[in-house]
N, C-alpha and C positions, 0 to 999 in steps of 0.2 A: 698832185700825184696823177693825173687824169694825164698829162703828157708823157707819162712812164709806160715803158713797155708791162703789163702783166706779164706775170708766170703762170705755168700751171702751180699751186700747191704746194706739190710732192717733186718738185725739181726743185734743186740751189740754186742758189746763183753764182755766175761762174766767180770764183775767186781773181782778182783784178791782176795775181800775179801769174794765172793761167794768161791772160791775156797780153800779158806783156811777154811771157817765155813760149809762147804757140804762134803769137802774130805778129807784137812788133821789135823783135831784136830778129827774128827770121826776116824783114821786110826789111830791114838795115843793114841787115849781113852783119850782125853785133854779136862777138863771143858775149857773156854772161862778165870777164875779167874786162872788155872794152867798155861795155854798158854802166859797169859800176864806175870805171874811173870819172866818166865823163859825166854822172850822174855825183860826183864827189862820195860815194859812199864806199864801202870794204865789200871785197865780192860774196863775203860770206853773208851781207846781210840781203844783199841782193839776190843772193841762192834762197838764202832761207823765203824773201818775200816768193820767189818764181817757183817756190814748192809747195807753198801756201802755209807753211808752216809760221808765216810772221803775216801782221797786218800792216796795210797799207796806212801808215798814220799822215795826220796833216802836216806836218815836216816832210816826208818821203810822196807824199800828193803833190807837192809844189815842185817840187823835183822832177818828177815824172810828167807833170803838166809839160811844165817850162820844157824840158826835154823831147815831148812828143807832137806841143805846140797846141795841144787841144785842153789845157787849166788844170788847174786841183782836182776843180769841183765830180769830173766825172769819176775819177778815181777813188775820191773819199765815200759818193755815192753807191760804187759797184763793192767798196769793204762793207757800208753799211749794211747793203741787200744782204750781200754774202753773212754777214754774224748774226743780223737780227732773225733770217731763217733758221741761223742754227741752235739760235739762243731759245725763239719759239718751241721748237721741236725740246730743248734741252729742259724748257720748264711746262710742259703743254700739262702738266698733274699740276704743278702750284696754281698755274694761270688758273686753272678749272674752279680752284677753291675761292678765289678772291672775289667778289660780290662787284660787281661796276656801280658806285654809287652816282644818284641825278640829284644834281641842285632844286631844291623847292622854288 
């Protein structure tokens, strides 16, 4: 993790389909309809991922690697940040109650 950019906190992290609908289909000159074909998927699922309303799964990482030439792995990385901050926030009263046990 020590190679990982920190955040502050109280910032998300950008959703990986901000990134693809902000930087690299504008840096392509890619309609949303071109990006999906040539990524083999249906544009509507590619809308729903560029509105963040869908996750980036390891299926659609490989795609998007292979496609932007930079792997899965950053893709998969930039969904994980993004849910595990919001999943935090979404349980921060359960987490509270749960005891961290230490092996003897």
């Amino acid at each position: 993790m020590a190679d990982r950019i920190r955040r502050h906190a109280s910032i998300a992290p950008t959703h990986p389909g901000t990134i693809l609908r902000d930087d690299v289909l504008p840096a392509l000159s890619l309609t949303v309809t071109e990006a999906a074909e040539r990524l083999g998927v249906s544009r509507q699922t590619l809308h729903r991922i560029l509105a963040g309303k869908a996750a980036v799964t390891p299926e659609m990482a490989l795609r998007i690697g292979k496609f932007c030439g930079n792997g899965p792995g950053l893709w998969l990385r930039m969904q994980a940040d993004h849910d595990l901050w919001h999943a935090e926030r979404a349980m921060a009263d359960e987490l509270a109650r749960i005891k961290t046990e230490h092996a003897a």
